[in-house]
Phi, psi and omega in degrees: 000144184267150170210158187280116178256357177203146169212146198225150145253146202214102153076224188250013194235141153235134217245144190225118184243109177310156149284351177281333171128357178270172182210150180218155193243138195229078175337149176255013133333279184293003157265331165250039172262333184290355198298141189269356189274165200270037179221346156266324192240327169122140165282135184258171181227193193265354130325315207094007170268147173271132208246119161234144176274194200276168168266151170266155181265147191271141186237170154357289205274017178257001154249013177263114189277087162315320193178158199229087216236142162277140152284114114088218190234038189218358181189181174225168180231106195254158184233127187236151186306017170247301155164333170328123211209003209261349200287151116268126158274095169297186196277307184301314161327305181304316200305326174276356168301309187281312180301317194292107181281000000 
């Protein structure tokens, strides 16, 4: 499993330095378009239908990173200046967030 030995915000990105010695750069835009929680992407259920709640529409202060908190030794949890706070981005998660073009 990969983890994050350093995590930064630089500018409008958050920068992630691997244990393998690699790194990825994240627009915190496309991170929180990325947010995993079930109230941004929605619940499935055990059918397979997906639940979404409405959407709020997003401002300014819905990229604006506040603060950075860890999950265990497998994810972070970011609090963005609107007060949304509920996503965790396991590691594995960032790495594909950061890959997806």
């Amino acid at each position: 499993m990969m983890k994050a030995i350093d995590i930064q915000t630089i500018g409008n990105e958050l920068a992630l330095k691997w244990d393998d010695g690699s790194e990825d750069y994240i627009l915190l835009e496309k991170l929180r378009m990325a947010c995993p929680c079930a109230a941004c992407k929605g619940e499935t259920d055990i059918l397979g239908n997906v639940y979404r709640s409405p959407g709020k529409p997003l401002s300014a202060n819905s990229f604006q990173l506040v603060r950075l908190g860890t999950v265990g030794g497998y994810a972070i949890q970011p609090v963005w200046a609107d007060g949304h706070d509920t996503g965790i981005y396991s590691f594995e998660y960032l790495r594909r967030v950061a890959a997806a073009k």
